[in-house]
C-alpha positions in Angstrom: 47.7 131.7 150.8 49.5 131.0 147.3 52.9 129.2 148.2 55.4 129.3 145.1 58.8 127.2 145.0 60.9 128.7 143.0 64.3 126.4 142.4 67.0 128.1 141.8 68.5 131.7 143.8 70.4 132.9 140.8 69.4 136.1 139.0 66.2 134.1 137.4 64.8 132.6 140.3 65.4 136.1 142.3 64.1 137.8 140.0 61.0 135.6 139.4 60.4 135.7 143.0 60.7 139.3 143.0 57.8 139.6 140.2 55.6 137.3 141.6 56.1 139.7 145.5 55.7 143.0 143.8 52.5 142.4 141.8 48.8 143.6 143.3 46.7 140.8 141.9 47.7 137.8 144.7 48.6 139.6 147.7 48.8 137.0 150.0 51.5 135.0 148.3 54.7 133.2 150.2 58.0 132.8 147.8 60.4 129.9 148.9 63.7 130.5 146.9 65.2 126.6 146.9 69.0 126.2 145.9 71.0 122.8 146.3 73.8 125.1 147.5 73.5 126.6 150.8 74.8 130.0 149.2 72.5 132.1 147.2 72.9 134.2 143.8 73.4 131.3 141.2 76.3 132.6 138.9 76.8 135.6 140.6 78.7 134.4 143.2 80.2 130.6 140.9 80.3 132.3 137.6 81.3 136.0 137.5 84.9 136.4 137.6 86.3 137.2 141.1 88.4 141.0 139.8 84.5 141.8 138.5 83.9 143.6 141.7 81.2 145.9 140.1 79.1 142.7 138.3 79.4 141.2 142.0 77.8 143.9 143.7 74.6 142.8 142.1 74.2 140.4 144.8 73.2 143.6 147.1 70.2 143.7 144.7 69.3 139.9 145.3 69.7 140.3 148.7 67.6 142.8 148.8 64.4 140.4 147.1 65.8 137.2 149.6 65.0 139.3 153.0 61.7 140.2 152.0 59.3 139.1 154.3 57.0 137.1 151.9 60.7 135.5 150.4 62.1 132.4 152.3 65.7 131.5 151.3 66.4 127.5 151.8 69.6 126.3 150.6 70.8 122.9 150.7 67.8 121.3 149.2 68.0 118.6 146.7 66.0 118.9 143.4 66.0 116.0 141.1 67.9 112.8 141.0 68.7 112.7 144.0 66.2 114.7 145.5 63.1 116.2 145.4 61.1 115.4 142.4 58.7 117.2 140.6 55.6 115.5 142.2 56.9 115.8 145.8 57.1 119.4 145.2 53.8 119.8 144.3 52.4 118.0 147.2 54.4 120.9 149.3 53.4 123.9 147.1 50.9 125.4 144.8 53.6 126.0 142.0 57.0 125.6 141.6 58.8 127.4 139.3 62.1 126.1 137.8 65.2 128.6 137.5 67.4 126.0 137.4 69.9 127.8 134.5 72.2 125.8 132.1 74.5 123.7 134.3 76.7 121.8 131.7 79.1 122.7 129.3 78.6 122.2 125.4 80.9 119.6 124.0 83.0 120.3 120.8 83.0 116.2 119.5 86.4 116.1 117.9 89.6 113.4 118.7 91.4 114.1 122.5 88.4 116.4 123.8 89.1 114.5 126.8 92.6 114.1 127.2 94.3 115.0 130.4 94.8 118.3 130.7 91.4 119.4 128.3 89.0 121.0 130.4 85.4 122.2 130.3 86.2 126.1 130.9 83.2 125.8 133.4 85.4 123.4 134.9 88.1 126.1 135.3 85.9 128.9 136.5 84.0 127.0 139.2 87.5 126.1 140.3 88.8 129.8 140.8 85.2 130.4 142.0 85.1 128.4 144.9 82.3 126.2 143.7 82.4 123.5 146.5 81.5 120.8 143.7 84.5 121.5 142.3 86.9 121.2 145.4 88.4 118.0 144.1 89.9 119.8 141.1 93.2 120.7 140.7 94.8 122.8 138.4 98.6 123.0 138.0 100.1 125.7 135.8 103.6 124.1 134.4 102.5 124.7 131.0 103.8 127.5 128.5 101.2 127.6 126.4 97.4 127.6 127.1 94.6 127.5 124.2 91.0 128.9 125.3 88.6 127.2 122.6 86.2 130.3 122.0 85.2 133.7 121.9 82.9 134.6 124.5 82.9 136.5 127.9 84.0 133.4 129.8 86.5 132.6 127.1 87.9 135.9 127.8 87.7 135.5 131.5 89.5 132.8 131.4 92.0 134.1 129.5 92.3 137.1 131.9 92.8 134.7 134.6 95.6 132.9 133.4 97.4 136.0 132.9 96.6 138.4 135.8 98.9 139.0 138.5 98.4 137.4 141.8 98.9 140.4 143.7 95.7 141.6 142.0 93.7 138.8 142.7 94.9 138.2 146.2 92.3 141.4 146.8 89.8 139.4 145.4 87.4 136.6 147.1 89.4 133.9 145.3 90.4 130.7 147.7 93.8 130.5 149.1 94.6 127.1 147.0 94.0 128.7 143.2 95.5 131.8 144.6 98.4 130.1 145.3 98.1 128.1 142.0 97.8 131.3 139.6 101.3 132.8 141.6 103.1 129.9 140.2 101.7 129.6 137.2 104.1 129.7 134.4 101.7 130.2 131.3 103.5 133.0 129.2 101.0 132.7 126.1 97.5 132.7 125.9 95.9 132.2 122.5 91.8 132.4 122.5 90.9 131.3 119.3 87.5 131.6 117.4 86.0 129.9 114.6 84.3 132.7 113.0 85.1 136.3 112.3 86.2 139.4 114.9 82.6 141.1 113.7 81.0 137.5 115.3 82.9 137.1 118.3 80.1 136.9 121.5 82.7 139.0 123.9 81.6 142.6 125.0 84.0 145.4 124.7 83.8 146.2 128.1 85.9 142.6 128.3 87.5 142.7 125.7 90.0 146.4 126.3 90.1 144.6 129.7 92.5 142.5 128.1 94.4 145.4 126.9 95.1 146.9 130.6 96.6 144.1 132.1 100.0 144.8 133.3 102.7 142.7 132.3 100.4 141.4 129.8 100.5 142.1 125.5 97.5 141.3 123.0 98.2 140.3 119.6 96.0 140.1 116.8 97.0 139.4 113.2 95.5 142.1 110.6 95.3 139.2 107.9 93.1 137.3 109.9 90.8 140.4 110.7 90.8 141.5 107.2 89.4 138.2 106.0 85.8 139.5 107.7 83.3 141.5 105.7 82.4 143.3 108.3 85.8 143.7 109.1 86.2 145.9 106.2 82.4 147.5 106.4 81.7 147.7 110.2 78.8 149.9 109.6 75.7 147.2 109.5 77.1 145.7 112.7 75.0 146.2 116.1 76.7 149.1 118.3 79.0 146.1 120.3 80.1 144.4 117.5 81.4 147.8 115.7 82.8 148.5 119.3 84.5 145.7 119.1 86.1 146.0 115.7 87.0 149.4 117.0 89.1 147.8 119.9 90.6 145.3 117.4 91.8 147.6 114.9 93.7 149.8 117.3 95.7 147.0 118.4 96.3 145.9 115.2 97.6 149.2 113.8 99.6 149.7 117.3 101.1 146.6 116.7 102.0 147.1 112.9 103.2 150.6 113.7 105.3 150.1 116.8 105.7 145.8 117.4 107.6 145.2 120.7 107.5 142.4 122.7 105.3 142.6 126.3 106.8 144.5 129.4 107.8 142.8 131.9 105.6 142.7 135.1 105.1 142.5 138.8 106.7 139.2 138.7 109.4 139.6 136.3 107.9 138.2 133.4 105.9 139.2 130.4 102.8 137.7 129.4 100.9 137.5 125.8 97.3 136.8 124.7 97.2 135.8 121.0 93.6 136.6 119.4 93.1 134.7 116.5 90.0 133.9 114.7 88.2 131.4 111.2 90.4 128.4 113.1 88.4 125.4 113.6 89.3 123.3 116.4 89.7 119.2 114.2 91.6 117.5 117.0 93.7 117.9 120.7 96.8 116.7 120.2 98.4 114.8 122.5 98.5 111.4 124.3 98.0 109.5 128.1 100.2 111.9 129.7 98.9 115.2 128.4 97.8 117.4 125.7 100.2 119.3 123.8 98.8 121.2 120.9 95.4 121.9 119.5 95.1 120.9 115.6 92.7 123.4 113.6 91.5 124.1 110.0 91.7 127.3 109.0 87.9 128.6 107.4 86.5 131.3 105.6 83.5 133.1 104.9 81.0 131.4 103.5 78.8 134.2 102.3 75.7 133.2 104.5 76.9 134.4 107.7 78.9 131.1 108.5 82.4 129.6 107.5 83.5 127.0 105.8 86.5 124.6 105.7 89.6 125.4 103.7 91.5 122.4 104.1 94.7 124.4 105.4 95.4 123.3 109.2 97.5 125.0 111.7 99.0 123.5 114.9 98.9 125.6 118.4 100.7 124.8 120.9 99.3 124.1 124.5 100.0 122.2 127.4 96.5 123.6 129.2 93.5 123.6 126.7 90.0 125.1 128.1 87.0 124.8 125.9 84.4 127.6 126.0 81.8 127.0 123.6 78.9 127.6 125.7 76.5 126.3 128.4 73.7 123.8 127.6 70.4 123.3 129.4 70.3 119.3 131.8 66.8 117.3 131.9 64.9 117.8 134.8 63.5 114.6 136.2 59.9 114.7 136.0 59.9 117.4 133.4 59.4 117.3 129.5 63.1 117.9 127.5 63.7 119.5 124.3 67.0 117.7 123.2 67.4 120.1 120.4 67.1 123.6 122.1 68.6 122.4 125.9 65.3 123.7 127.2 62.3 122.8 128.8 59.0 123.3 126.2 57.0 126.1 127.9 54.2 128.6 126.6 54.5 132.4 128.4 56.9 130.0 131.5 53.8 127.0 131.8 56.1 124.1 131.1 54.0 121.8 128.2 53.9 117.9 127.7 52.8 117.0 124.7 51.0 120.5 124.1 49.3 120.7 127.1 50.4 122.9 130.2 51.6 120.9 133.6 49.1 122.5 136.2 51.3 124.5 138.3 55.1 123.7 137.1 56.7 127.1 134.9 60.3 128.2 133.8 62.3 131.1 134.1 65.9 131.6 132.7 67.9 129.3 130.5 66.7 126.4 131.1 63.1 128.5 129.5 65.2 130.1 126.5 68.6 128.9 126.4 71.8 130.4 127.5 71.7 133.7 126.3 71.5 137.3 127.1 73.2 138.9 130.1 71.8 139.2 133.7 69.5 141.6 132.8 68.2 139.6 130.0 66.5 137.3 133.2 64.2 140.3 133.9 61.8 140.5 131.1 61.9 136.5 131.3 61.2 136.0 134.9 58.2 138.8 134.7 56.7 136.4 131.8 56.4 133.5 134.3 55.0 136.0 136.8 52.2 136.6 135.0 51.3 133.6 133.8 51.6 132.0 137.1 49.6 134.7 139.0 47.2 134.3 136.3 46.9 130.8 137.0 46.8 131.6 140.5 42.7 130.9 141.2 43.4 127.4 140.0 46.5 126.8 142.0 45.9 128.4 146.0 45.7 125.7 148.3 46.5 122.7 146.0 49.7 122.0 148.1 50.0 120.8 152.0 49.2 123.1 154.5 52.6 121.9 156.8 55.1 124.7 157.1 57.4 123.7 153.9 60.4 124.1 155.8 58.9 121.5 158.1 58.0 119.2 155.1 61.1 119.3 153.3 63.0 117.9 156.5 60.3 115.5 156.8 61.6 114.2 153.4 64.8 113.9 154.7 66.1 117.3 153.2 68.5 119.5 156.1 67.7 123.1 154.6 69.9 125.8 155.2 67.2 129.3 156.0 68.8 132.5 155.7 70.3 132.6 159.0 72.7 129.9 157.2 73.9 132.2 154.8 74.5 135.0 157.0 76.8 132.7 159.4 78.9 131.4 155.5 79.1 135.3 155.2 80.7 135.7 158.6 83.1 133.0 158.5 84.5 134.1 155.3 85.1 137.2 156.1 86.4 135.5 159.3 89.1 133.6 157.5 89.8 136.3 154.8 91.1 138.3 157.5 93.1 135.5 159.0 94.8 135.3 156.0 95.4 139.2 155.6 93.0 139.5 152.8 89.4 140.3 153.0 86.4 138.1 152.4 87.7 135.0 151.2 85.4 131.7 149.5 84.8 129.0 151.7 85.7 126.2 148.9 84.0 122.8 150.0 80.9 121.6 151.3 82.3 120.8 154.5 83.3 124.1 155.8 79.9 125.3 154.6 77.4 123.3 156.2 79.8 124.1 158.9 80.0 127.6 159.0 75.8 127.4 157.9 75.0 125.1 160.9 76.7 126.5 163.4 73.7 129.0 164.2 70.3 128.2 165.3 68.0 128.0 162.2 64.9 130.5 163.4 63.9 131.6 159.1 
């Protein structure tokens, strides 16, 4: 029997585990899919954006690979500091895989990053996703004016958040208290703001013209500042998304130019606008002990290498709510070997290397393997990569770890799993609650009314 940890139930450790179950070469393999929440599917359920209904089915898929009989679902278990290390993993299994994603946010190193009301956009998201590490967190929406630092998908959710209706959300799974919190939100401009060209910008288009059906809701862009891209002007050598996008872009531009009018008014009796602009540098968040209030940037230019430079002209945007998305960035792992640089763990084919030399049994999968990029079904490709190494490696590796049930060795090491009965009982009391509240499934936001809900069935898988 070949038992394989995998840590981490997001699309990279599913999938991982789902590779390692379908292949013919070790059939008598057990999976154990280890998250420190008790809820499976990684970002899926904490990252995707709660009105992305059709992204969010994809946990159908990975439910699928977590009730197969040679998978074992075990939330609640600790990996790291605190927690399991690396060695005590190994003493329970032959190889343990780490799927363990990107967790932190990138930093952008300028004056008043962290002034009060500057947030990590990750910050923002887990909020309005029900992380429970993030049910301390408040957000208040008094301000105007909110600045998204970036140009990304989660940039763009973010800005789609602030400026969607509550009555569409209240048919989401979103928690009662940032439901509550977007209904009174007063933001009435948006600006997402990046520092390199439209033809650059990381959004899809499927996110972007998302922006342009919001009711209530009018996108700006400025021609000047999409003119001032090469590619702009010549779209053909793009890739098909980015001449998409420059498609979208253009439309709104000549719109506005051709017919400018200020936003209808929506459901709630107010308009709302999302400024796009782009070559603006983020130099410094303006503001002091009691708040931000503007966002101080340097207006760039093409540098004729792909990158921008520095003009020396700077432009002040107002904001009392600033959100910085400039991506994720892999953590250390303790007992694992860190590439500072790159946010990732050294690896060759998923065998995590020290010094050159593999670890016996201890791979990656995902971004902490490659970095944060791709989409989902970038994971795929990666996690079957691991697979085969592992499985290669398999002679070498079957029977190396204990032969004590690892559910019964983890709570001998004072870890209180939660098996996939857990889950199932979460599932139940949010859907439970949601329709207590007249909505349907709704998030359980903390820890406590998970373990809770998780506990309050007898643990038999």
């Amino acid at each position: 029997m070949l038992r394989v940890a995998v840590i981490g139930s997001g699309p990279s450790g599913v999938y991982t585990a789902q590779s390692l179950i379908e292949q013919q070469t070790v059939p008598d393999i057990e999976v154990y899919v280890l998250d420190r929440l008790p809820c499976p599917y990684g970002l899926v359920r904490y990252g995707v954006a709660p009105d992305h209904e059709k992204i969010k089915s994809l946990q159908n898929n990975l439910r699928t690979v977590l009730e197969h009989p040679k998978v074992r679902f075990l939330g609640n278990v600790e990996v790291g500091s605190p927690g399991l290390g690396v060695e005590e993993l190994r003493e329970i299994f032959d190889a343990v895989v780490f799927c363990v994603g990107a967790a932190t946010d990138r930093h952008l190193g300028i004056p008043g990053e962290e002034l009060p009301g500057s947030h990590p956009a990750t910050e923002f998201v887990a909020w309005y996703s029900a992380h429970p590490d993030a049910a301390a967190v408040r957000f208040t929406f008094a301000a105007r004016s909110a600045v998204v630092i970036g140009v990304g998908n989660v940039a763009v959710d973010v800005a789609r958040m602030l400026s969607r209706g509550a009555d569409e959300l209240a048919a989401t799974d979103m928690p009662q208290g940032p439901l509550g919190a977007l209904a009174d939100s007063r933001v009435e401009d948006v600006w997402m703001v990046g520092r390199r060209g439209p033809s650059q910008a990381k959004f899809t288009t499927k996110e972007l013209r998302e922006l342009g059906s919001l009711p209530g809701t009018e996108v700006l862009v400025r021609p000047e500042e999409l003119a001032l891209d090469p590619a702009y002007r010549d779209p053909g050598g793009l890739p098909a998304v980015g001449r998409r996008n420059v498609e979208v872009l253009r439309d709104w531009a000549e719109r506005a130019a051709a017919a400018p009018a200020g936003p209808d008014a929506g459901a709630e009796g107010r308009g709302r606008r999302i400024h796009l602009r782009f070559f603006l540098r983020p130099v410094e968040v303006l503001g002091d002990a009691t708040g931000v209030r503007a966002v101080r940037f340097e207006r760039t230019a093409p540098d004729g290498r792909g990158g921008v430079a520095g003009t020396g002209e700077f432009e002040d945007i107002e904001g009392q709510l600033v959100l910085r998305s400039v991506g994720y960035r892999g953590t250390p792992q303790p007992g694992l070997p860190f590439d500072e640089t790159t946010g990732t763990v050294p690896h060759l084919a998923g065998r995590v290397l020290r010094d050159g030399t593999p670890l016996t049994g201890v791979y990656v999968a995902g971004w902490i393997k490659r970095g944060p990029t791709g989409v989902i079904g970038s994971n795929r490709p990666c996690a079957k990569e691991t697979a085969r190494s592992l499985l290669a490696d398999a002679p070498a590796l079957t029977g190396r770890g204990s032969a004590e049930d690892p559910l019964a060795a983890l709570i001998r090491v004072g870890q209180r799993p939660v098996p996939w009965p857990g889950w199932l009982a979460i599932e139940t009391a949010e859907a439970e609650w949601g329709r207590g509240l007249g909505r349907g499934t709704v998030k359980l936001p903390d820890w406590a009314g998970l373990l809770e809900a998780a506990h309050s069935v007898e643990m038999t898988r």
